[in-house]
C-alpha positions, 0 to 999 in steps of 0.5 A, spaced: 789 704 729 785 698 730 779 698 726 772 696 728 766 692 725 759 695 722 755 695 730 762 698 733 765 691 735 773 691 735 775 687 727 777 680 729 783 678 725 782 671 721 783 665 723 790 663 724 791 656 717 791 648 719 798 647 720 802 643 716 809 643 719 812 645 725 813 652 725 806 653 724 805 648 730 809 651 734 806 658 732 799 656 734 801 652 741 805 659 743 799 663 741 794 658 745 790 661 751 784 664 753 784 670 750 785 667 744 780 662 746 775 667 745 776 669 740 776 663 736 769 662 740 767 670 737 769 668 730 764 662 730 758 666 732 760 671 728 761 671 720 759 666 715 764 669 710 770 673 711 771 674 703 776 680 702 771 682 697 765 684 701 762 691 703 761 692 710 754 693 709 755 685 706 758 684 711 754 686 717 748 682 714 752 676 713 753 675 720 750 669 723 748 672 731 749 681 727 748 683 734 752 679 738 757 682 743 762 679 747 763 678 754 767 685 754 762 689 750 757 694 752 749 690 753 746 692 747 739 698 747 733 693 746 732 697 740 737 694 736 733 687 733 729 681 735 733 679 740 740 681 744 746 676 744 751 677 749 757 672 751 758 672 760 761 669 765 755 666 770 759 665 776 757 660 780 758 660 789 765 657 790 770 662 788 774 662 781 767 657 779 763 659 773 760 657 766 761 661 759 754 662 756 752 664 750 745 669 752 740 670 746 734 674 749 728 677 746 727 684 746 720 683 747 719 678 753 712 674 753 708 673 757 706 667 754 712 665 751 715 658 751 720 655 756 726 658 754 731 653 751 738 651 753 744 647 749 749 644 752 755 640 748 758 634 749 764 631 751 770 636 751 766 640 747 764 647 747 758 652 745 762 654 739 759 646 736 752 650 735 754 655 731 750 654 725 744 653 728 744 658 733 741 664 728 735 660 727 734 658 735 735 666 735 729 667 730 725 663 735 727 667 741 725 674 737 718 671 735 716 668 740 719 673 747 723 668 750 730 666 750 736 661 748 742 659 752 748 655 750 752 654 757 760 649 757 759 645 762 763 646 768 770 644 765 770 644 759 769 649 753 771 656 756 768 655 763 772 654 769 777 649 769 777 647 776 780 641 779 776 635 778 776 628 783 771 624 785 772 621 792 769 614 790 773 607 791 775 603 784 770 599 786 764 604 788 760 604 782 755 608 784 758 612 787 763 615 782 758 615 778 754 619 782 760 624 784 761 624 776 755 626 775 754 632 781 760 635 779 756 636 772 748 636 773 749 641 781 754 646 778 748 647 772 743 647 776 747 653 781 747 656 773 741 656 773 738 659 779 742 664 777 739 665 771 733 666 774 729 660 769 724 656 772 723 651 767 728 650 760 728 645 755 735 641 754 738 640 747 744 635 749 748 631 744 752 626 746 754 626 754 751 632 753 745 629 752 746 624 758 747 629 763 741 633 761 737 626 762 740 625 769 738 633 770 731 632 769 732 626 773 734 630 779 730 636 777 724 633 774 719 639 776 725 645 772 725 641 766 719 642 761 722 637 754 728 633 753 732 632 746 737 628 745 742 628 740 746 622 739 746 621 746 751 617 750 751 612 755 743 610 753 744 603 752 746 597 757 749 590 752 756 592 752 757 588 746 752 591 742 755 598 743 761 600 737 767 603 740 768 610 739 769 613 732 769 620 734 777 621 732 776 617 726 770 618 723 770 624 717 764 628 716 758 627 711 753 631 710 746 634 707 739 637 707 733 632 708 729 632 713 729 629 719 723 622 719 721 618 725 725 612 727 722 606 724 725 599 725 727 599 717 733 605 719 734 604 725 736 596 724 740 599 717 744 604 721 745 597 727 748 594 720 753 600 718 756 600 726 756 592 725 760 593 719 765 598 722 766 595 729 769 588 724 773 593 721 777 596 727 784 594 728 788 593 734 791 600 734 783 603 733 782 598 739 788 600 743 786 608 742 778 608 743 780 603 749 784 607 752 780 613 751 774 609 754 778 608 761 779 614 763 785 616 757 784 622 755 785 625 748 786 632 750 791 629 755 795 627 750 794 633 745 796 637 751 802 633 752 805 632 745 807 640 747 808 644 740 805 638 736 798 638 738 796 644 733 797 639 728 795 634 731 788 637 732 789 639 726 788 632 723 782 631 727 778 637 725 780 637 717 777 630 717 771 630 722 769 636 720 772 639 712 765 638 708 765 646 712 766 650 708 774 654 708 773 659 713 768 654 717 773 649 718 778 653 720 774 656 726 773 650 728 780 647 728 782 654 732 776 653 737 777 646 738 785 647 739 784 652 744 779 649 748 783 642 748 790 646 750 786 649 756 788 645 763 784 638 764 778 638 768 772 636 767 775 631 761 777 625 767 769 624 768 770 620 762 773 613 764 768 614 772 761 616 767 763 610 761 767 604 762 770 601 755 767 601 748 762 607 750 757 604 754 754 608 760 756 604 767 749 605 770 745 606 762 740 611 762 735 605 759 735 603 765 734 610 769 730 615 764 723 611 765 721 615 772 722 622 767 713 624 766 716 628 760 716 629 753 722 627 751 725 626 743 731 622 742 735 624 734 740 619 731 744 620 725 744 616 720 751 614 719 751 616 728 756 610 732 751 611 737 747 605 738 740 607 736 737 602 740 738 604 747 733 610 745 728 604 742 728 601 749 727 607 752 722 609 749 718 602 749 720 603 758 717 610 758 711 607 754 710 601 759 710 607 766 705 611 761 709 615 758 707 616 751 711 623 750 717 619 747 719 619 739 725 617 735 728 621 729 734 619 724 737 624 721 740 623 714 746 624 711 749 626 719 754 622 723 755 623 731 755 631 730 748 631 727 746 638 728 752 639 724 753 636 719 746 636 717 744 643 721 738 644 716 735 638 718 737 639 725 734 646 725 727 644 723 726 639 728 728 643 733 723 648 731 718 643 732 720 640 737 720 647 740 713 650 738 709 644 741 
């Protein structure tokens, strides 16, 4: 008999180890796919800590979302708590087209209530990314009778995987970037419509921050903030831009709060990513280089066949082992099922970025014609070039927009909400409250 949760859900078994040899490789590659896709995403959302010695009761109260339901499971009565939690498919209007989302609504909706928030995750990511910051956004929809959304990008995370082409020459740069960015910015702007929000406030990290910004450009009058977490594709001196670090670089964390931008940290962080950038070898090079034109590294995940489970493994280990045990594990499962998945939205990268991570058509350049409030968040230790958001600032200042700031996140790198999700989390809520 298949035993069940405290709240009646179906029990998941743990997270299948990193593998350390083939055998166990080959056993995570055969189990791979979208069943087991979500349920790595159900684990994120759900425990904080699987010990064989807690009680159900301990258990329960240790959940990060307790009253998450999956997509399968029956709505919860409104009675239940604060909020309901609810993942689902959101079709969209071509056939086989939706976006997986992670609702929390409030049980108690307000008329007054602030525009409900909308995560959206970066490059190859997924929803899942956002795990240790969802209860508290939880807390905030149930407080103040609004809601909360996570959405994967059309593409990417658990949404549909769709063919993805851009119909542009080589050479049309705007058009490929325009094509690029539509299939990203329409296919949202359709969830939307669908969800029934008027206005939202974006939370982007990285090309989640960019295509968020290019929404609002596109939908100035449906978009009421902008925070940016490490964004991408803000600056415009290729030469000033350090090559991406995201496979290589291990996580740091800590507690402090996030401080405003001053030109003492933002010019110490300039330095570390100088230091870095001397430092990279031929290979590194190569690999971000090919990475940047259009060379995915899910692509080659994928093509390494009964390899690629220790070849993610490697990365999450690294990238994200100051988790704890069971953290570190769910993501390495999360990350390894939605990178296994077919390609899709992944190839916008080489027509979006061109080589060493810098936007085609940066966002400095662009973000001025925005009338909104808008708050770039770096980490400390991010390899996203912190002075593109000092110059957007100083251009949205310049067209009277004086609803732009800047924070630093200590002891963060690119995944600032992660690894400093304490922080992150009180930001967010300010940002939210004002």
């Amino acid at each position: 008999m298949s035993s069940v949760s405290l709240d009646g859900a179906p029990a998941l078994p743990p997270a299948r180890d990193i593998p350390s040899t083939f055998m166990e490789s080959f056993r995570s590659w055969w189990a791979a796919g979208e069943k087991e896709a979500a349920s790595s995403e159900e684990r994120l959302l759900r425990y904080f800590d699987r010990s064989a010695t807690q009680s159900l009761l301990s258990l329960f109260l240790s959940r990060r979302l307790p009253f998450f339901l999956s997509g399968s499971s029956t709505p919860p009565s409104p009675t239940d708590g604060l909020v309901t939690v609810h993942s689902e498919r959101v079709p969209l209007l071509k056939p086989k087209h939706y976006l997986n989302t992670l609702a929390i609504r409030s049980t108690a909706p307000s008329p007054h209530a602030p525009p409900p928030a909308v995560l959206l995750h970066g490059y190859g990511a997924g929803l899942g990314f956002f795990f240790l910051n969802f209860p508290t956004l939880a807390q905030w929809a149930g407080t103040h009778g609004t809601s909360v959304y996570a959405v994967d990008w059309l593409g990417m995370g658990r949404s549909a995987r769709v063919p993805f082409r851009v119909r542009a020459k080589r050479g049309d740069i705007a058009g490929r970037v325009y094509e690029a960015e539509s299939f990203f910015v329409d296919s949202l702007e359709e969830w939307r419509e669908r969800a029934g929000l008027e206005k939202m406030t974006l939370i982007g990290h990285s090309l989640g921050a960019y295509f968020s910004t290019i929404y609002a450009l596109r939908y100035p009058q449906r978009v009421h903030k902008l925070v940016l977490l490490s964004p991408a594709g803000v600056p415009r001196d290729p030469n000033a831009t350090v090559l991406s670090r995201e496979m290589l670089d291990r996580q740091v964390t800590g507690e402090d709060g996030a401080v405003a931008a001053d030109s003492l940290r933002v010019a110490a962080l300039e330095q570390e990513q100088q230091a870095e950038k001397r430092k990279e070898s031929f290979g590194r090079r190569l690999f971000t280089h090919l990475w940047e034109e259009g060379w995915s590294p899910f692509q080659v995940v994928r093509s390494s066949l009964f390899w690629g489970p220790m070849l993610v493994g490697k990365y999450s280990s690294r990238r994200f082992g100051a988790l704890n045990e069971d953290e570190t594990r769910d993501m390495h499962n999360y990350i390894m099922n939605i990178t296994l998945a077919k390609g899709s939205g992944e190839y916008c990268i080489s027509h979006i970025l061109a080589p060493g991570a810098h936007a085609r058509m940066p966002l400095v350049d662009r973000i001025s014609e925005l009338k909104i409030p808008i708050s770039f968040v770096y980490g400390e230790h991010d390899w996203m070039d912190p002075r593109g958001g000092v110059t957007s600032i100083d251009n949205l200042k310049a067209a009277g927009n004086e609803r732009a700031r800047m924070y630093i996140v200590p002891r963060a790198g690119h995944h600032v909400y992660l690894d400093n999700a304490k922080a992150v989390n009180k930001l967010l809520l300010k940002e939210l409250n004002e």
